[in-house]
N, C-alpha and C positions, 0 to 999 in steps of 0.2 A: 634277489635283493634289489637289483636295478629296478624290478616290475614294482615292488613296494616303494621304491625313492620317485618311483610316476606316479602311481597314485596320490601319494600323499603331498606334491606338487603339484597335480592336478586339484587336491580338494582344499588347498589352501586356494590356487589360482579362484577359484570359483566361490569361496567361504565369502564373500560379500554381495553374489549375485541375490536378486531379487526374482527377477519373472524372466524368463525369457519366449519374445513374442515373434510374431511375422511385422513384415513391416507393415502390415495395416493395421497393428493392437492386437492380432489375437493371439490367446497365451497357449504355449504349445509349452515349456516347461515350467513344473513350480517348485521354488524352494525354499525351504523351513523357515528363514527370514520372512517370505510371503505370507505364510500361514498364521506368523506370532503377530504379524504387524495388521491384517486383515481380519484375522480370527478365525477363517473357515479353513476348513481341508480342503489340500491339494485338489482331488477327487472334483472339488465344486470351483474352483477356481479352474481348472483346466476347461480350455475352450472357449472362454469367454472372454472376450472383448477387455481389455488392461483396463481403455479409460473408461471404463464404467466405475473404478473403484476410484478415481480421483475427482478432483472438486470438476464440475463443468468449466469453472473458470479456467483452469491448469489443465484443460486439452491441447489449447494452439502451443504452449509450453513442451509438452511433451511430444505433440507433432514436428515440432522448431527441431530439439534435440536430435529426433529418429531422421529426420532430415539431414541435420549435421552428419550424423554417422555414415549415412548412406553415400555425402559428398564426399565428404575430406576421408574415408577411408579408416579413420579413427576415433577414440574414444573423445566423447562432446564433452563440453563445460559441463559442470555441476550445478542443476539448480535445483530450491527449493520447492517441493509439491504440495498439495495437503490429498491425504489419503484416508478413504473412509474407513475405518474399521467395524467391524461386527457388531452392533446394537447403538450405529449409527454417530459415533463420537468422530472428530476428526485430527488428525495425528499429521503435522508438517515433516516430513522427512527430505533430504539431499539425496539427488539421485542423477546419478549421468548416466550415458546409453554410448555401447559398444556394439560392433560386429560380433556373434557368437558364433566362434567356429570358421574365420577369416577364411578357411580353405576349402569350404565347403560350398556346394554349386547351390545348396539352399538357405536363401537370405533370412538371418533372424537377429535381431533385435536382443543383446542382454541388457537391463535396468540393473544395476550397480547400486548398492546403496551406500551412502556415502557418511553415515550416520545421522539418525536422527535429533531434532533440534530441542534437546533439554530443556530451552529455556520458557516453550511452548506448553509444559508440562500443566502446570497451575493454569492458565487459560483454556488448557482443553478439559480440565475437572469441572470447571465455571461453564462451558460451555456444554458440557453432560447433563450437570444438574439443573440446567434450563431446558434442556429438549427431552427429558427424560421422567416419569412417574417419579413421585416418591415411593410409593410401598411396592411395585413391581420391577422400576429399574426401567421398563418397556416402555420407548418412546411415545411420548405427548401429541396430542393432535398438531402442534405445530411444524413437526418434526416427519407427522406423516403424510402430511400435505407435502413436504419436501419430497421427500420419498417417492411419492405421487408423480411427482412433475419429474424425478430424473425418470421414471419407469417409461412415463408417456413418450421422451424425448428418444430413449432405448429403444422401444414398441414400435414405435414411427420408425429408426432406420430398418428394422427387420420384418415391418411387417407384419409384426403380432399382437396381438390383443394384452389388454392389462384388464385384470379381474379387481373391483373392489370389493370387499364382502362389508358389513357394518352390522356386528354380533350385538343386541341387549338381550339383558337381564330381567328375571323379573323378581322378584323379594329381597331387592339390593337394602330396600328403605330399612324394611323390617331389622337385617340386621346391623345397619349402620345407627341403630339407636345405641349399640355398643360398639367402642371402635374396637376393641382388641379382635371381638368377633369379625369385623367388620375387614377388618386387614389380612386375618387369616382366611377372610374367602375370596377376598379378593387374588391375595396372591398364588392363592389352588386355583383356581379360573384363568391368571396369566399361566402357570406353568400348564395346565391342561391344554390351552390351545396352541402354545410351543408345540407342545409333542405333537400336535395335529399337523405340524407345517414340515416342509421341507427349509431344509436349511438356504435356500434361498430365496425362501418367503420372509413375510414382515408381518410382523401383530401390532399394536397398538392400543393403548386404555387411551382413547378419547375424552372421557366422564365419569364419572361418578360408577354408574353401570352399563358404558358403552366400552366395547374393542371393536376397531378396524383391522382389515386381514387385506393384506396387497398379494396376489398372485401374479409370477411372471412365465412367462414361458409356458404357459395352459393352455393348447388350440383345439382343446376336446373339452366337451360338459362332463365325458367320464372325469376328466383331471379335477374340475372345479366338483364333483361330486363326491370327489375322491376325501376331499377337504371337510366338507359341510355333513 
């Protein structure tokens, strides 16, 4: 009965944890709040680097905070982030940063979420529907230029290459003399090269009969062949 009254105080204590990382960013736990609010599985979120999923702006931010926790020994003020979610939309949440495991001789980082800010709800729809296709949902070339630039910035601390791929079509014309047809091939050509990717890749409709394909993490032509 006691071993049950610990766990269940343990799984509240921890019910608002978000990531927990090393003190340099990298995510060595992930939990269900991380995955609703990101979108990928744990699986793809482990091992990588935290501030790759927030705005570049809101790094020295969350540097400031792990900072905090490491001096004063306790849990940091609460502040605002913006956090990328899965198919590129962005989601402000409150988050402080605690010691995980105070007793422990190896230093980690827990992010606390402190609830997310409702009232950013309506400007992050407006903000979709600007970076995003209409008939696919798959972000817009402006949005993959974005994309583009946090990869390179990634690439450069580690050293690895970024793939761009740049997929056309050819009888797009033909059948956009009807649009109903014209919708329904297009969005079997987005969901096709979905399936072609890893879930930590990026597609994009560019045009009319253009997608963009960003690879990360590919240091072998098997990988980009793997793809194509």
């Amino acid at each position: 009965m006691q071993a049950q009254l610990e766990q269940t105080s343990s799984a509240t204590a921890n019910a608002d944890i978000f990531l927990v990382t090393t003190s340099n960013g990298s995510v060595r736990q992930v939990f269900p709040l991380a995955e609703q609010l990101i979108g990928l599985p744990a699986e793809v979120i482990l091992g990588i680097n935290a501030f790759t999923f927030f705005h570049v702006d809101d790094v020295p931010m969350i540097m400031s905070i792990i900072s905090e926790t490491m001096t004063r020994g306790r849990e940091s003020r609460a502040v605002e982030l913006r956090i990328r979610r899965e198919g590129d939309s962005w989601r402000a949440v409150t988050l402080s940063a605690s010691r995980d495991q105070p007793d422990s001789d190896t230093l980690g980082i827990a992010f606390r979420l402190r609830g997310p800010d409702t009232s950013v709800q309506a400007a992050d729809q407006i903000a979709r529907l600007a970076l995003h296709d209409r008939v696919t949902d798959l972000p817009n070339r402006a949005l993959f230029v974005d994309r583009i630039d946090h990869a390179c910035v990634r690439a450069a601390r580690r050293s690895q290459p970024v793939v761009v791929l740049v997929v056309g079509f050819n009888g797009y014309g033909l059948a956009g003399e009807r649009e109903a047809i014209d919708e329904d091939l297009v969005i079997a050509v987005a969901r096709r090269l979905r399936s072609c990717l890893r879930a930590s890749d990026s597609v994009a409709r560019l045009s009319h009969d253009e997608y963009g394909i960003l690879l990360e993490d590919v240091s072998t032509d098997h990988g980009i062949a793997s793809v194509v």
